[in-house]
ROZA-398501 format. One record per residue (C-alpha): residue number from 1; residue in one letter; x, y, z. Coordinates in pm, 1 decimal, padded with zeros to 6 digits. Last residue first. Layout:
BEGIN
[atom NUM, A, [X, Y, Z]]
...
This chain:
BEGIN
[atom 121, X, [01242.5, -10843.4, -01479.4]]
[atom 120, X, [01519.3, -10606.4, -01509.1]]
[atom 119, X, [01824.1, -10588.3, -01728.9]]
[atom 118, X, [01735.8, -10360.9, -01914.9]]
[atom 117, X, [01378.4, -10173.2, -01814.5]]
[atom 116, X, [01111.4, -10157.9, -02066.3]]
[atom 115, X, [00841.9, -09958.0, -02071.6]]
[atom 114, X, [01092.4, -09672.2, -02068.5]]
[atom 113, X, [01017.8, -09399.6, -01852.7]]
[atom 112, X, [01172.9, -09031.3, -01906.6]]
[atom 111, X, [01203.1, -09125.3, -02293.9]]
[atom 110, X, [00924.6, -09356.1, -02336.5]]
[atom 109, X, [00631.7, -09145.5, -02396.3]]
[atom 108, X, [00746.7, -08839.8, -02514.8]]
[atom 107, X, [00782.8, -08558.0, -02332.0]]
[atom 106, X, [00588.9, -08286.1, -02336.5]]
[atom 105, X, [00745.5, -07909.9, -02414.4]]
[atom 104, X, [00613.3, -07610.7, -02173.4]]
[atom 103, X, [00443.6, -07404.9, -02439.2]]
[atom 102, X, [00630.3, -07030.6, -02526.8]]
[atom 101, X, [00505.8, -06722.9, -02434.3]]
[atom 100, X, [00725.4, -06731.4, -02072.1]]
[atom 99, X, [00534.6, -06637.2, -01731.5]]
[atom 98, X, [00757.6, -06373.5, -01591.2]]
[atom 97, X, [01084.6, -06234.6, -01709.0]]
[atom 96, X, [01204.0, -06177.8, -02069.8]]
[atom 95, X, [01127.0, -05795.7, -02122.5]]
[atom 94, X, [01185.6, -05607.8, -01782.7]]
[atom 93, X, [00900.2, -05338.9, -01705.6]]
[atom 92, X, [01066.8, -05089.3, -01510.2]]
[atom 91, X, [00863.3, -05074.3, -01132.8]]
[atom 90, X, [00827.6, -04691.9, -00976.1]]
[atom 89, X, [00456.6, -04682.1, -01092.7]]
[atom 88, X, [00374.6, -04982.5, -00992.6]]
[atom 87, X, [00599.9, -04942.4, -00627.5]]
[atom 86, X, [00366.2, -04627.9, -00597.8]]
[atom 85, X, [00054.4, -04802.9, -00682.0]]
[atom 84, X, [00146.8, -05079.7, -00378.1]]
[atom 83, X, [00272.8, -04825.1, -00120.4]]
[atom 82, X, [-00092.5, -04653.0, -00175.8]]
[atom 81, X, [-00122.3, -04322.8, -00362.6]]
[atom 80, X, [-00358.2, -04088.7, -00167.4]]
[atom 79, X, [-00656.9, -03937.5, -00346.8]]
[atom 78, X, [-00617.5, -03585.0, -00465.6]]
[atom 77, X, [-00697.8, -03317.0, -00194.9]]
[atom 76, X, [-01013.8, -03111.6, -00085.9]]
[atom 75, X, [-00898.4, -02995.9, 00248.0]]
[atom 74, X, [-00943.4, -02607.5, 00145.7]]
[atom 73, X, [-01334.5, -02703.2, 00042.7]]
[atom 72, X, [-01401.6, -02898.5, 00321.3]]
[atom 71, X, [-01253.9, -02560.9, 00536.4]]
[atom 70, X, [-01379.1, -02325.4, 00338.1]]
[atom 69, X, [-01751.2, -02481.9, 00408.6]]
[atom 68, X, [-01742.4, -02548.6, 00772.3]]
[atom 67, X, [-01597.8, -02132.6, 00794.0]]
[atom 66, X, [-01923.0, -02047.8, 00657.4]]
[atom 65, X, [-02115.9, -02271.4, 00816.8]]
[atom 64, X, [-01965.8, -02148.4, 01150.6]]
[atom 63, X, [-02034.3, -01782.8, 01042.1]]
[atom 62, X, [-02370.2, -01821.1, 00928.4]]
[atom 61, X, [-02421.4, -01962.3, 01307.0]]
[atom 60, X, [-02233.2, -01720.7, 01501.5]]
[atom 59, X, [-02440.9, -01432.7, 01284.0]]
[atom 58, X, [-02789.5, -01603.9, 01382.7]]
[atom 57, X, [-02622.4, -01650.1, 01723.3]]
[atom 56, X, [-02563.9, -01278.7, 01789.8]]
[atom 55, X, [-02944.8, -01117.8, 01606.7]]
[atom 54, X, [-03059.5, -01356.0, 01858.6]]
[atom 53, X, [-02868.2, -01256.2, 02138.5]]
[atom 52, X, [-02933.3, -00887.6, 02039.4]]
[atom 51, X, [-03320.8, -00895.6, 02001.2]]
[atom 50, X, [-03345.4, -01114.7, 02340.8]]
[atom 49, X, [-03123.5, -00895.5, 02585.1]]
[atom 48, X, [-03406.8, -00754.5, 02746.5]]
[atom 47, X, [-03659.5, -00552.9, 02602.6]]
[atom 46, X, [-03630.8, -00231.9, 02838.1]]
[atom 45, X, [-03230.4, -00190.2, 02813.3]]
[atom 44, X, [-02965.6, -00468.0, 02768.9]]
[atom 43, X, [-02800.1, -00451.7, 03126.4]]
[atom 42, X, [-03090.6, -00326.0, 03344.4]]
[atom 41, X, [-03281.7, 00033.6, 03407.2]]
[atom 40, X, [-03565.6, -00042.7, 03209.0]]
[atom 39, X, [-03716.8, -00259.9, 03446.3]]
[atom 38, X, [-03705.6, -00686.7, 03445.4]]
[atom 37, X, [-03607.9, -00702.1, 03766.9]]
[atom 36, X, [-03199.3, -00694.7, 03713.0]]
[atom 35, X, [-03012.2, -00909.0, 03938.8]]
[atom 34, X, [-02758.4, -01005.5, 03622.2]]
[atom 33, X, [-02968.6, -01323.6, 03582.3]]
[atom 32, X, [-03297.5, -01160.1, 03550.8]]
[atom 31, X, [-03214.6, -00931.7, 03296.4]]
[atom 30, X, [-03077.2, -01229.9, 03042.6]]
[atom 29, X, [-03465.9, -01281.4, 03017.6]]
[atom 28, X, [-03734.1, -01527.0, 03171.6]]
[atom 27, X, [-04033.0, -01684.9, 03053.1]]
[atom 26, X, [-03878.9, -01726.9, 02700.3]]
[atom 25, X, [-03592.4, -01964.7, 02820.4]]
[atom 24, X, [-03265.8, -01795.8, 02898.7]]
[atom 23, X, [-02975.0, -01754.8, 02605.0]]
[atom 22, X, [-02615.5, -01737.5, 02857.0]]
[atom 21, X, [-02609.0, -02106.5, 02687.5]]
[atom 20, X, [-02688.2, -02024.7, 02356.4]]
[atom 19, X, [-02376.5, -01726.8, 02308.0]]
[atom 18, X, [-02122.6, -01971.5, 02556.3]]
[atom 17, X, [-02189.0, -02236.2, 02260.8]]
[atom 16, X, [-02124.4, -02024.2, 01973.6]]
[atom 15, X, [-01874.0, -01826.8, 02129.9]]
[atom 14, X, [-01696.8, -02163.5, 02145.6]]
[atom 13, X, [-01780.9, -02284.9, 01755.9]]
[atom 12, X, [-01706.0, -01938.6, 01677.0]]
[atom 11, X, [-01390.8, -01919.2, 01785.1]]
[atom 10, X, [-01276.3, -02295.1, 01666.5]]
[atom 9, X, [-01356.6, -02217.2, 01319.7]]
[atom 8, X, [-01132.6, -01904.3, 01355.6]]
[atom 7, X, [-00863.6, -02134.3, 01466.1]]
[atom 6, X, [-00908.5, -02359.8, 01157.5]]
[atom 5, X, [-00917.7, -02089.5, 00908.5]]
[atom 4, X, [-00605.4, -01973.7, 01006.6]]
[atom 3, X, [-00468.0, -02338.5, 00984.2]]
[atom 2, X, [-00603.6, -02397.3, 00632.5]]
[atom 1, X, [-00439.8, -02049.5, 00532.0]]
């Protein structure tokens, strides 16, 4: 679906473009280009091309918000689990191991180094 979407997207974003570059400026009409002078006789009829190229790129341009729109909304996803949640999640919690409850005990003063040594000075 996303991928149909996508190339219809596409479509109208390039008939889009070609639609507003074949557009002339207001002092002279599609007529012109095609050899026409301006009489009724040309491509488009009397008026020009004007009504219909406008009418053309007002559609092009619902369309491409249209299609903007279903896409964002088709590529909504959850958020990614990183390496690091995954290996969380994957982890068994093993009673005994880490940093132990119990307080490290001190030693008393004289058992590691007695004050006095035998046989010394």
């Amino acid at each position: 679906m996303y991928g149909v979407i996508m190339f219809f997207h596409v479509l109208v974003c390039i008939l889009l473009i070609v639609v507003v570059l074949m557009q002339q400026t207001k002092g002279a009409g599609i007529s012109s280009v095609f050899g026409g002078g301006g009489g009724t006789d040309s491509l488009f009829g009397g008026k020009g091309a004007t009504p219909f190229f406008v009418r053309l790129t007002s559609g092009l341009a619902i369309a491409f918000f249209l299609t903007s729109l279903t896409l964002v909304l088709l590529s909504r996803r959850p958020p990614a689990v990183t390496a690091v949640e995954k290996g969380m999640q994957e982890m068994p919690v093993q009673p005994g191991r880490g940093i132990p409850e119990t307080q490290p005990v001190i030693p008393e003063q004289g058992t590691i180094f007695p004050e006095e040594v035998p046989g010394g000075e």
